[in-house]
C-alpha positions as CSV (number, residue, x, y, z in Angstrom):
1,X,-2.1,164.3,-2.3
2,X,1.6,163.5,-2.7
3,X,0.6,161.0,-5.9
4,X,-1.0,163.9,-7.4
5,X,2.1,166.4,-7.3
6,X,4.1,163.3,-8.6
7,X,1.6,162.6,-11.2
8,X,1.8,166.8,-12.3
9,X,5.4,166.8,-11.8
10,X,5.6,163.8,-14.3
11,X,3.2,165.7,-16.9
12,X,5.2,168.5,-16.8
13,X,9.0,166.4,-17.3
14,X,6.8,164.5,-20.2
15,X,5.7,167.5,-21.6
16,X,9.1,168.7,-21.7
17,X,10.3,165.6,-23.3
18,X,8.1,165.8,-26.2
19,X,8.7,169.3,-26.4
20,X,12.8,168.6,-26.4
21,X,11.9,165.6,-29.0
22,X,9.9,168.3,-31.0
23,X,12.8,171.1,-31.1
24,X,15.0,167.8,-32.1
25,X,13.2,166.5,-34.7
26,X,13.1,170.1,-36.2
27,X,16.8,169.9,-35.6
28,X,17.5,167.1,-37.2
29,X,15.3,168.8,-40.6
30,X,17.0,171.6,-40.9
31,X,20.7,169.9,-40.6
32,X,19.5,167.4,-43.2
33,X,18.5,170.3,-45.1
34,X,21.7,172.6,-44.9
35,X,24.1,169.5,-45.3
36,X,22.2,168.6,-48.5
37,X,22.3,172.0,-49.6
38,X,26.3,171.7,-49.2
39,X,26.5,168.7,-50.9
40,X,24.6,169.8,-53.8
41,X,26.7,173.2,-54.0
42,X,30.0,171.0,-54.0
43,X,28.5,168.9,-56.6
44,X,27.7,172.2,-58.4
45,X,31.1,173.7,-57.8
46,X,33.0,170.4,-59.4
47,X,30.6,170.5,-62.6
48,X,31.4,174.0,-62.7
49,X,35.5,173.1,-62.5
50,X,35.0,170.3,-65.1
51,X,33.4,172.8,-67.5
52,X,36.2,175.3,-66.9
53,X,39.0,172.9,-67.0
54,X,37.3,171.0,-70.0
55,X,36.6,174.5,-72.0
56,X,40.6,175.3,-71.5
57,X,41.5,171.9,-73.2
58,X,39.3,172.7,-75.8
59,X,40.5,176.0,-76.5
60,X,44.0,174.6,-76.7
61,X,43.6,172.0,-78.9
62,X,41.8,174.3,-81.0
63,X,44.7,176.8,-81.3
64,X,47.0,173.4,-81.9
65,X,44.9,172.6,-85.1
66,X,44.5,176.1,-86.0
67,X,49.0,176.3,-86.2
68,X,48.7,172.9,-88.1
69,X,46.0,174.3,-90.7
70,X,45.6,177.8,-90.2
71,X,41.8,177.4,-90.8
72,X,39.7,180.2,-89.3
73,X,37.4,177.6,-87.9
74,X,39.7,176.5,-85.3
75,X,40.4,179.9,-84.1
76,X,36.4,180.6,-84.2
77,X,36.2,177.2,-82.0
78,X,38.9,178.6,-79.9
79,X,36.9,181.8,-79.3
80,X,33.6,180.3,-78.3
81,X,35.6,178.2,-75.5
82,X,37.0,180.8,-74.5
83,X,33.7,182.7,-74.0
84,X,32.7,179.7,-71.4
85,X,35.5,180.5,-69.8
86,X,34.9,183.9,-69.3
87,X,31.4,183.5,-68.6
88,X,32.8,181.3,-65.6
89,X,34.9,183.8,-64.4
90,X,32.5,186.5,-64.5
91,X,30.3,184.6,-61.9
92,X,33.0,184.2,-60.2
93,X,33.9,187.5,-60.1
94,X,30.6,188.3,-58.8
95,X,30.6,185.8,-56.1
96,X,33.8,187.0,-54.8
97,X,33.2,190.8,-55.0
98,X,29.5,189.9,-53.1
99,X,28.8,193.0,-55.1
100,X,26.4,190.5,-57.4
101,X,22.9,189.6,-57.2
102,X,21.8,185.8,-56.4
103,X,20.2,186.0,-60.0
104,X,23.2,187.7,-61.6
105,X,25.6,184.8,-60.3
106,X,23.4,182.1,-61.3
107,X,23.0,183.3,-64.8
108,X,26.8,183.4,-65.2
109,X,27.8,180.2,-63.4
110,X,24.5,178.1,-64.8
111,X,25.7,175.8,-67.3
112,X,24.0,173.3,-68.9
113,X,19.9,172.4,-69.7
114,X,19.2,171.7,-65.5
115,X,17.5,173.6,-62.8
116,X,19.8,176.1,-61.0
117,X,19.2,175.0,-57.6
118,X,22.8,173.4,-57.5
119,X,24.0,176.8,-58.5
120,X,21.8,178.2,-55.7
121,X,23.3,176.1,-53.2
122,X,27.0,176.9,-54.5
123,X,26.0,180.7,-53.7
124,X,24.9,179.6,-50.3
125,X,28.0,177.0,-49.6
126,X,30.3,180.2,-50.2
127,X,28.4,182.5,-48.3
128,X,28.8,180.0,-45.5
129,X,32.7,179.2,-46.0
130,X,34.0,181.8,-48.0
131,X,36.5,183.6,-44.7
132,X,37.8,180.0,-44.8
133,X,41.2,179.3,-45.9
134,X,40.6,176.6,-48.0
135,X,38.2,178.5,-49.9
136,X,40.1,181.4,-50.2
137,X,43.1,179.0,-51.5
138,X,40.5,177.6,-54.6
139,X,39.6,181.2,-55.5
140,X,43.3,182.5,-55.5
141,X,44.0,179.1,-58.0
142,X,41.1,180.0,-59.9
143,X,42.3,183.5,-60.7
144,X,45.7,182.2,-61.3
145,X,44.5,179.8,-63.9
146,X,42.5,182.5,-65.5
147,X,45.4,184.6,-66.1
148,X,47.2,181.6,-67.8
149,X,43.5,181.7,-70.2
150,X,44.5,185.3,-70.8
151,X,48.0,185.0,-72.0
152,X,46.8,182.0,-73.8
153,X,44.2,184.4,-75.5
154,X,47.0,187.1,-76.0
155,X,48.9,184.5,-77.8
156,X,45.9,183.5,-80.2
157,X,45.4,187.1,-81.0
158,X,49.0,187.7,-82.0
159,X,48.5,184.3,-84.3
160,X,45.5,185.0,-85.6
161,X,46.8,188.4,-86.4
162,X,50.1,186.9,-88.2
163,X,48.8,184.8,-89.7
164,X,46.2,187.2,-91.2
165,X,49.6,188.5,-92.9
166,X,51.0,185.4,-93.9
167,X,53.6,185.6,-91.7
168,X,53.6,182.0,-90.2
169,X,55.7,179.6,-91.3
170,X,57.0,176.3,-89.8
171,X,60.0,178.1,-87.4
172,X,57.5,180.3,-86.1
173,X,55.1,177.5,-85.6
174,X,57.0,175.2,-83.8
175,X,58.1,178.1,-81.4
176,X,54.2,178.8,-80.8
177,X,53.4,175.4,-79.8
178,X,56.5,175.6,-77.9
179,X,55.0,178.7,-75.6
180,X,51.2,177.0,-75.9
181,X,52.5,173.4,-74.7
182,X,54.8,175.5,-71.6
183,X,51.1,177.5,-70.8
184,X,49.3,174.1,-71.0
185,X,52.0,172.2,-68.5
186,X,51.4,175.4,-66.2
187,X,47.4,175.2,-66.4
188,X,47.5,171.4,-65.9
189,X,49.7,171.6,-62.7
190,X,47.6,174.3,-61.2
191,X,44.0,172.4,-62.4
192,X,45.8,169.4,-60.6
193,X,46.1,171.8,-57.3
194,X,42.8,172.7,-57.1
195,X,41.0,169.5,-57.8
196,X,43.8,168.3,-54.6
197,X,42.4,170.9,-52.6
198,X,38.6,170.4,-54.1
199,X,39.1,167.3,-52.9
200,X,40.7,167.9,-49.5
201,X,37.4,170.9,-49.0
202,X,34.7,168.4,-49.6
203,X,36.4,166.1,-47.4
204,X,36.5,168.6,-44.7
205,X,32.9,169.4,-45.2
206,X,31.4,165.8,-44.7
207,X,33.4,165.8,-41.7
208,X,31.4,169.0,-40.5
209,X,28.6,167.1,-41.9
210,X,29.0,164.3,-40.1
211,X,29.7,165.9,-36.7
212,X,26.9,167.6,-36.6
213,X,24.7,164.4,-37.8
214,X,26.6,162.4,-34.9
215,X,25.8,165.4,-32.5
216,X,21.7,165.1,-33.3
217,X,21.9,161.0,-32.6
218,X,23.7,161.3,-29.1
219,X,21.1,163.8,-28.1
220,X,18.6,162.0,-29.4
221,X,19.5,158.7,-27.7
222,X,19.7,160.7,-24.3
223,X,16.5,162.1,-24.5
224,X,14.9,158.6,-25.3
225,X,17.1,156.9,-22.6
226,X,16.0,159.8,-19.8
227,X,12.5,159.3,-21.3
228,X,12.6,155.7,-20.8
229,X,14.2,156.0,-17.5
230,X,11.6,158.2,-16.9
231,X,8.7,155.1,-17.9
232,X,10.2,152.6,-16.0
233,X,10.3,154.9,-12.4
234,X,6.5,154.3,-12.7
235,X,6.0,150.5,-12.2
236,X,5.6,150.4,-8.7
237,X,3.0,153.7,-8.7
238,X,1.3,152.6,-11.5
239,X,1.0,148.9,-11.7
240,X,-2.4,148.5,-14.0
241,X,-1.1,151.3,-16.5
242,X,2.8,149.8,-16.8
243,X,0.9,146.7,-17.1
244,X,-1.2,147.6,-19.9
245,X,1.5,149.7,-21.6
246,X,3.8,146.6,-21.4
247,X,1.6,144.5,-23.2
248,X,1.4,147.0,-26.0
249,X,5.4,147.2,-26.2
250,X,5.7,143.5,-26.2
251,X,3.8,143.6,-29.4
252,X,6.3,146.4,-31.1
253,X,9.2,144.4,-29.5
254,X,7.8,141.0,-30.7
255,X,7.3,142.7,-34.6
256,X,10.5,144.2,-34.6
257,X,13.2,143.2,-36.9
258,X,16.1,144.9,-35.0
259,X,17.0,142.6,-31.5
260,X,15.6,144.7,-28.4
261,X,17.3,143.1,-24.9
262,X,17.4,144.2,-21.6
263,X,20.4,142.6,-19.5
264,X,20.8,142.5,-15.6
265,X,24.5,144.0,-14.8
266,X,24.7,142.2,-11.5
267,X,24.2,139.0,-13.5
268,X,25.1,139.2,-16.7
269,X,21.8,137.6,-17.7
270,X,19.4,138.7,-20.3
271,X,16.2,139.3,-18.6
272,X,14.5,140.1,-21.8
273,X,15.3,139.1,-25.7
274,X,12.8,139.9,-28.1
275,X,12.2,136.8,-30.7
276,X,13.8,138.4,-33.6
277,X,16.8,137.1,-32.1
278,X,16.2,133.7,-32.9
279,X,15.7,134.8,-36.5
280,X,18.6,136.9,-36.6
281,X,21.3,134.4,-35.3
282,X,19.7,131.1,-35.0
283,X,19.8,130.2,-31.6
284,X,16.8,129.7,-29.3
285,X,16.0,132.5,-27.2
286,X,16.1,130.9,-24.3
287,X,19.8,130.0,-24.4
288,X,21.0,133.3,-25.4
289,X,19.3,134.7,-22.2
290,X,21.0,132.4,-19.9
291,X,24.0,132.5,-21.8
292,X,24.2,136.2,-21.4
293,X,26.8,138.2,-22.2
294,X,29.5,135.1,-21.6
295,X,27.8,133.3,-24.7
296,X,27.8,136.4,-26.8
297,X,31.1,137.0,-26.4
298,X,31.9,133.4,-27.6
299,X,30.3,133.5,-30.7
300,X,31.7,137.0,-31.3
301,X,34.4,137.4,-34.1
302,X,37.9,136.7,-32.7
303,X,39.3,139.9,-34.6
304,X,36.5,141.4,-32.6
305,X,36.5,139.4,-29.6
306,X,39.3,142.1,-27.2
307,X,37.2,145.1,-28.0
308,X,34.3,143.7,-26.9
309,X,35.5,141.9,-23.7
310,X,37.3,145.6,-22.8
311,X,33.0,146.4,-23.4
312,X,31.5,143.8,-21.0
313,X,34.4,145.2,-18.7
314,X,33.7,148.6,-18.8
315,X,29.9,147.8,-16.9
316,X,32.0,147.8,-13.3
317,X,33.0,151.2,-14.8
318,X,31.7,154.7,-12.9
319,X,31.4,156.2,-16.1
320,X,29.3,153.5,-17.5
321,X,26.5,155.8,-18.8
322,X,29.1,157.7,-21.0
323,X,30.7,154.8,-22.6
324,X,27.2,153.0,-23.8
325,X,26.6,156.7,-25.5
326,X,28.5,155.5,-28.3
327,X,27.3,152.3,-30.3
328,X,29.4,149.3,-30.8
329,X,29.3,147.5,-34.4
330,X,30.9,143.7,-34.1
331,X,30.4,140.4,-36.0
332,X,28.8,137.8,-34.7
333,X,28.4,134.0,-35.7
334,X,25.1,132.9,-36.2
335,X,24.2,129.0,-35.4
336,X,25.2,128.0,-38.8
337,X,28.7,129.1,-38.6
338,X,28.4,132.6,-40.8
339,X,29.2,135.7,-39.4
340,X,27.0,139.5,-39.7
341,X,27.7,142.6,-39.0
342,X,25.5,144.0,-35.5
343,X,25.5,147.3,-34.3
344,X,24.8,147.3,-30.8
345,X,23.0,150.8,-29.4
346,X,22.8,150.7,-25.8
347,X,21.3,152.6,-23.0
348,X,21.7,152.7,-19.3
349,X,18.6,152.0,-16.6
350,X,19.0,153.0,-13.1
351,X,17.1,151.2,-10.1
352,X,14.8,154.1,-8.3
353,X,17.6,155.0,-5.7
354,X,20.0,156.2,-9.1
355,X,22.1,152.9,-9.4
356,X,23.0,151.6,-12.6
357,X,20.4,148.4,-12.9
358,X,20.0,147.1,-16.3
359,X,21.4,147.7,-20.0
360,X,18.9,148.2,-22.5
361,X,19.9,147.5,-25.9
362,X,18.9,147.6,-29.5
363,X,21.1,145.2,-31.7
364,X,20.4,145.8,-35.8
365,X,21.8,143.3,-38.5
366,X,24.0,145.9,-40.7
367,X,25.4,143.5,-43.0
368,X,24.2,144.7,-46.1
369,X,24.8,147.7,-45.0
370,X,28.5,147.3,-44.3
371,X,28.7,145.8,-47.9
372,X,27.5,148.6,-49.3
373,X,29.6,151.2,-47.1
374,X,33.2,149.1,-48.2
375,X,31.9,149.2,-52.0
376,X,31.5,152.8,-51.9
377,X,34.7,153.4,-50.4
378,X,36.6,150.8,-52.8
379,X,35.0,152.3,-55.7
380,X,36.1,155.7,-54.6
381,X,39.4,154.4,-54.3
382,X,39.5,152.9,-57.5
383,X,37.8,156.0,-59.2
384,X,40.8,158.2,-58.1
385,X,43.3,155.3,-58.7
386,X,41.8,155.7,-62.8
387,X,42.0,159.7,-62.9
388,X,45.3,159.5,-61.9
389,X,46.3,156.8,-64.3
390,X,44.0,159.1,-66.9
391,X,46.4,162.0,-66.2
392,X,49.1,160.1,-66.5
393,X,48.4,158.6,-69.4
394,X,47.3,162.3,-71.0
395,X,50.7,163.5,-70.4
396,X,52.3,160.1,-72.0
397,X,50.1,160.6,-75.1
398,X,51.2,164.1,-75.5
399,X,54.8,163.1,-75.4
400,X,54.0,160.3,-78.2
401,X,52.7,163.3,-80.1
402,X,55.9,165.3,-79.7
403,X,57.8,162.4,-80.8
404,X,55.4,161.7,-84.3
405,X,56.2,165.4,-85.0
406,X,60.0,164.7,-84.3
407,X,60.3,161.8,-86.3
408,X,57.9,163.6,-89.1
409,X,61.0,166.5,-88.8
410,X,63.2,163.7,-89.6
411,X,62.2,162.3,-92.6
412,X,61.9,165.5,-94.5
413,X,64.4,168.7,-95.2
414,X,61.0,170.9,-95.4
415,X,57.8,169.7,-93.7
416,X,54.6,170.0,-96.7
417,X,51.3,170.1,-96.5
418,X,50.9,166.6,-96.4
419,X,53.1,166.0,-93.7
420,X,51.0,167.9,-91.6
421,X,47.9,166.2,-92.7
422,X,49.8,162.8,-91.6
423,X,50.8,164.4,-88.0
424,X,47.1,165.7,-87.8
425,X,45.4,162.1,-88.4
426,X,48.0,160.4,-85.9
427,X,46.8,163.0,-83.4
428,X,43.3,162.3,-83.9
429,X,43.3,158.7,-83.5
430,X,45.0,159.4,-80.0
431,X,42.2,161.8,-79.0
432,X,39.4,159.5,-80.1
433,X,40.7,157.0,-77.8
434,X,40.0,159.5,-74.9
435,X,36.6,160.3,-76.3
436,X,35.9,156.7,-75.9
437,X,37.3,156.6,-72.3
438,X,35.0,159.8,-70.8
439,X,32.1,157.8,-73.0
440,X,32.4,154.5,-71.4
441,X,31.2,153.4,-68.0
442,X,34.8,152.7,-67.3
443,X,38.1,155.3,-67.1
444,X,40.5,152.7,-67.7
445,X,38.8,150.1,-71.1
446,X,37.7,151.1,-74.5
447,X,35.6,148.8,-76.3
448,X,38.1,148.0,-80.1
449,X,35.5,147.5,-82.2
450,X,32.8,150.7,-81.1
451,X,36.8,152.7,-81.2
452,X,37.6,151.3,-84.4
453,X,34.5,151.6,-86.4
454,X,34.5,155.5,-85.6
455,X,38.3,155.6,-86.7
456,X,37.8,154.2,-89.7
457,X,35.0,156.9,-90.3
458,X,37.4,159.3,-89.5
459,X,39.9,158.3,-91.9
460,X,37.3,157.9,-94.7
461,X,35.9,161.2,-94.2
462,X,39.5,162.6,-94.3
463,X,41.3,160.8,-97.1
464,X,38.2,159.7,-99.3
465,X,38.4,160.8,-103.0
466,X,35.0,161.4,-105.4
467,X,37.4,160.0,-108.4
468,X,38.5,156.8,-106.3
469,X,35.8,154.2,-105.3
470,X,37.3,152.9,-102.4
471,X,35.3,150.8,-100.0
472,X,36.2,150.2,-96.4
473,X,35.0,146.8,-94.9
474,X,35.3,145.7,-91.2
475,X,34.9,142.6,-89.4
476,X,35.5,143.3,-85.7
477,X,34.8,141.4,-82.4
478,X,33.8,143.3,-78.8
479,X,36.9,143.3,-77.5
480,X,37.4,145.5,-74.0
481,X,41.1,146.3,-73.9
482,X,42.9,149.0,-71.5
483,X,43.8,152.2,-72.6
484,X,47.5,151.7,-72.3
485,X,47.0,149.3,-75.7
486,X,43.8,151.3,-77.4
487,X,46.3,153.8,-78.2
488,X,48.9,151.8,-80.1
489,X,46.2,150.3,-81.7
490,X,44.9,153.1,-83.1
491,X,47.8,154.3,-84.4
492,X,48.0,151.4,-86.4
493,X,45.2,151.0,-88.0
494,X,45.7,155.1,-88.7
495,X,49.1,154.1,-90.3
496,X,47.8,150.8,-92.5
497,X,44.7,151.9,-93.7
498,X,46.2,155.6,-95.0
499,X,48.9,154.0,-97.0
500,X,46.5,152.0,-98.2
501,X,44.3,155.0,-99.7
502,X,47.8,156.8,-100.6
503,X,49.2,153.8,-102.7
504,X,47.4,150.4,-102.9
505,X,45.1,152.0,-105.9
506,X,47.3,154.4,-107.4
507,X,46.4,152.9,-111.1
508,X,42.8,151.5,-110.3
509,X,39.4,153.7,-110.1
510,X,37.8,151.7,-107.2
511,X,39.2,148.8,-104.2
512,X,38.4,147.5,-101.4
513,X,40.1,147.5,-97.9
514,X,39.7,145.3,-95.0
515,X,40.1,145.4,-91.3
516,X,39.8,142.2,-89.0
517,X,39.4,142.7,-85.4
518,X,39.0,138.6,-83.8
519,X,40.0,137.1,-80.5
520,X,41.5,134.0,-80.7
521,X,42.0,132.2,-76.7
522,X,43.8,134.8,-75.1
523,X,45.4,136.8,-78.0
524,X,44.1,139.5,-80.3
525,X,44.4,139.2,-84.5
526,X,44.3,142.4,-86.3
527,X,44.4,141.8,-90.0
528,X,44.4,144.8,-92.4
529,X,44.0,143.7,-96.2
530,X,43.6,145.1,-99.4
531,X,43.1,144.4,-103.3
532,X,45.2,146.6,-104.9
533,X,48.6,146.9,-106.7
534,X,50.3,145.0,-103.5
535,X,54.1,145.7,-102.3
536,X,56.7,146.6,-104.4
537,X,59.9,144.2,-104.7
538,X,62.0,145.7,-102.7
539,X,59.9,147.3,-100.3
540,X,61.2,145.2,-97.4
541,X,64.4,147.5,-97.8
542,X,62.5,150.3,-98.5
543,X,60.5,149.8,-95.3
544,X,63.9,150.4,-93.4
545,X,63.3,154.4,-94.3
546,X,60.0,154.7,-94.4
547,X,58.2,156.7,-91.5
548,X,55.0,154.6,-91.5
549,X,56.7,151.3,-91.6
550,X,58.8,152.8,-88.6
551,X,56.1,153.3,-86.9
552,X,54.1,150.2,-87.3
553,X,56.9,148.3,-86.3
554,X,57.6,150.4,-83.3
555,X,53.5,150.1,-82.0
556,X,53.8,146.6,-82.8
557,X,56.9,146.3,-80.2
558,X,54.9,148.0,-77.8
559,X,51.7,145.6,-77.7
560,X,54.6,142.9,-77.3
561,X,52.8,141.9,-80.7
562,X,54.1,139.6,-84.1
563,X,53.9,141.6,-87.4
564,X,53.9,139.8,-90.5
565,X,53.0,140.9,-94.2
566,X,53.2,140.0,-97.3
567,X,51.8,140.8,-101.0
568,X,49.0,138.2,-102.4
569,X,46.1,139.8,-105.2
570,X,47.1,143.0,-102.4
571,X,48.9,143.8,-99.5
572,X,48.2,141.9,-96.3
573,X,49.1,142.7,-93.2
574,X,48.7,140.8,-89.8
575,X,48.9,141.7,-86.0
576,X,49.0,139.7,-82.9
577,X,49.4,140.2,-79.6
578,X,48.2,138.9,-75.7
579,X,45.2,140.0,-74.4
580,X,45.9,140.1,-70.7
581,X,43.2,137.5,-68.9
582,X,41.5,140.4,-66.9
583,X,39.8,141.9,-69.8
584,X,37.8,139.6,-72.7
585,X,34.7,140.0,-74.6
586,X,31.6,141.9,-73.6
């Protein structure tokens, strides 16, 4: 009579288990599915920052060539950035005011070709966080930014509208691009404070993430260590069904990959070791189980080695059953002398009058695993290490440009036409450098030849004549090469190649020019050649005032290169300079 109350009262704790395991598992679902959803509507929310903040450089740089040239196409291209801007703001407007439809704010903050569900998601991740501060801080940067877009539009209106009535010139120029490059420097500092607190709010929210994942696991190993607590009261009731039952778990354990022990805490023994751990470290099973925990902490990693001794010391502890909640990871030396990674999940098992008895354990190889963890993490440092440098060198590049223009301003009482042109193409072979960089797999090296081949296009397209035949031919290795060198480069070849349009043919009809790109060891050769009228006598003194010549001296100084030229059937020119030993050849 008393076994069968026992045997109900066990039903009923089982069914109870399941039922707990049940309500778990659905748990476990719908946190997976909420922290997904939040992950995909940061990952939304970033795409939609990059499209704002890349729209505003567009727009700038757009209003830039539209001072230079005072083409209307600049000022269209200006416009139709601007109208992604907007577009952003108005779904953001929406979100904020909560006044908006789900369908309303998707169709303003959907860009691109993709499903909407990341835009979904977004709606959902503000809903959830909007009251926060952090939120509330991205949102007041947001509308801050957007009133620098407005005056910058104010500003294009007012040019647009002067120079409708030809009443630009270069004073009044320069003082526009002085009020544009002040809006820019304020844009760029507040973009840089809301990707720092972008960052800083999806930090926060894997951290919510995370605690909530870590909450799930603890529950779920204390409902499979009081279910297995539960198992194990049965042996002596229940001999021929613990029996059978054993039998059946010794074929899991015995198929398992992971190391399943169960050790005595009076002795310190193993009393059970499934085989896996002779796999797994090498030694035979029987040793480890005599050796117990003495041996393992002998072959345990000596940076390792305090922690887990305070571990093995902790078992006389009186809140032992708390402290094996959490798992241990350690490295441990197999038998032929190379350490893994383990991580060690443990449970308590108490003898039938409630005293702790055994530890059972399951011990997983997470080598590869670690591996993978420490390349994500170094590759996130080294991804923010590379926008940073990015940024930095952004703002370097822009004070290069400031200085072209300078030294343009220099040469010249009154700055023509042509001038301007000569400014514009020096600009351009900066910005195709950073087109190369967002292209490449990389934020830090720009394959020469791929950057050089589409400069030269450039500066055929621009200074190309229908009455001249003049032929461009290039000869270039794969070189990688950082971006701190791309740019000098660049500017380079921009300078060479357009004096060579502007006078190596000035009294032929056709020519040919040619650009040699070759590593040699561990230095670069740039060569730029052609066949026409060559170098005038005296133009090594000439060279002294000349802008260009200036300037391809000055580029050359910064590669820490050697220049030399001289005039043979043409003007040659030769550059060399180190390649450092990190980068080489594809």
């Amino acid at each position: 009579m008393q076994a069968g109350v026992w045997f109900n009262s066990k039903n009923k704790i089982t069914a109870g288990l399941v039922i707990a395991f049940l309500l778990l598992a659905g748990s476990l679902y719908t946190v997976n599915y909420y922290s997904s959803g939040l992950q995909i509507g940061m990952r939304s929310f970033n795409f939609g920052s990059s499209q704002f903040m890349k729209s505003q450089q567009h727009a700038v740089n757009e209003l830039v060539q539209f001072i230079h040239t005072e083409e209307t196409e600049h000022i269209e291209a200006f416009y139709n950035h601007i109208k992604v801007v907007e577009r952003l703001k108005q779904g953001r407007d929406l979100l904020v005011s909560e006044s908006g439809s789900s369908e309303e704010i998707i169709k303003y903050l959907h860009l691109g070709d993709t499903e909407p569900h990341g835009v979904k998601e977004l709606v959902r991740l503000y809903d959830f966080f909007s009251h926060t501060e952090i939120v509330q801080q991205l949102i007041s940067i947001w509308q801050q930014t957007d009133q620098k877009v407005a005056d910058l539009q104010l500003l294009a209106n007012e040019l647009t509208e002067r120079s409708n009535n030809g009443e630009l010139n270069q004073e009044t120029k320069q003082e526009y691009l002085t009020r544009i490059y002040a809006l820019t420097n304020e844009i760029t500092e507040l973009d840089q404070k809301f990707f720092s607190n972008l960052n800083r709010a999806g930090v926060w929210i894997d951290q919510i993430v995370n605690q909530i994942n870590l909450a799930a696991i603890v529950i779920l190993v204390l409902l499979l260590g009081s279910f297995t607590w539960l198992q194990l009261r049965t042996v002596r009731k229940w001999n021929e069904k613990i029996s059978e039952s054993e039998k059946k778990f010794k074929v899991v354990l015995n198929n398992s990959q992971d190391v399943i022990y169960q050790m005595d805490l009076e002795t310190g023994k193993y009393v059970y070791m499934s085989p896996s751990a002779e796999n797994m470290l090498g030694y035979d099973i029987e040793k480890l189980k005599e050796g117990g925990a003495e041996f393992m902490l002998k072959i345990t990693h000596p940076e390792d080695l305090k922690r887990m001794e305070e571990q093995v010391e902790s078992y006389k502890s009186e809140d032992l059953e708390q402290r094996l909640a959490d798992d241990t990871q350690f490295r441990v030396k197999k038998k032929n002398g190379e350490y893994i990674w383990a991580n060690n999940k443990r449970t308590l098992l108490r003898d039938l009058n409630g005293n702790p008895k055994y530890i059972i354990g399951n011990v997983r190889d997470i080598s590869e695993r670690k591996k993978y963890v420490d390349a994500l993490d170094q590759s996130l440092k080294e991804k923010e290490m590379l926008l940073s440098e990015i940024h930095h060198r952004v703002k370097n590049n822009l004070s290069i440009v400031s200085s072209l223009i300078e030294l343009q301003k220099g040469t010249r009482e009154e700055i023509t036409e042509a001038d301007l042109k000569d400014i514009q193409d020096r600009i351009r072979s900066i910005a195709l450098v950073h087109e190369k960089l967002y292209q490449a797999e990389t934020l830090a090296e720009v394959d020469l030849s791929i950057y050089i081949e589409d400069l030269l296009k450039m500066i055929e397209l621009s200074l190309g004549s229908k009455q001249k035949n003049v032929e461009i031919v290039s000869d270039l290795d794969s070189i990688i090469i950082d971006n701190k060198k791309a740019v000098p480069v660049g500017l380079l070849i921009n300078e060479l190649v357009n004096n060579c349009y502007k006078y190596a043919f000035l009294d032929k009809e056709s020519g040919e020019i040619h650009i040699s790109l070759k590593k040699k060891d561990q230095d670069v050769l740039l060569k730029v050649e052609d066949n026409g009228a060559g170098l005038p006598a005296n133009f090594e003194e000439k060279s002294k005032e000349s802008l260009g010549m200036t300037l391809v001296r000055a580029f050359t100084r910064q590669l820490k290169g050697d220049l030399d030229f001289k005039s043979d059937q043409g003007t040659k020119f030769k550059i060399q300079f180190e390649l450092p030993a990190k980068n080489g050849e594809k």
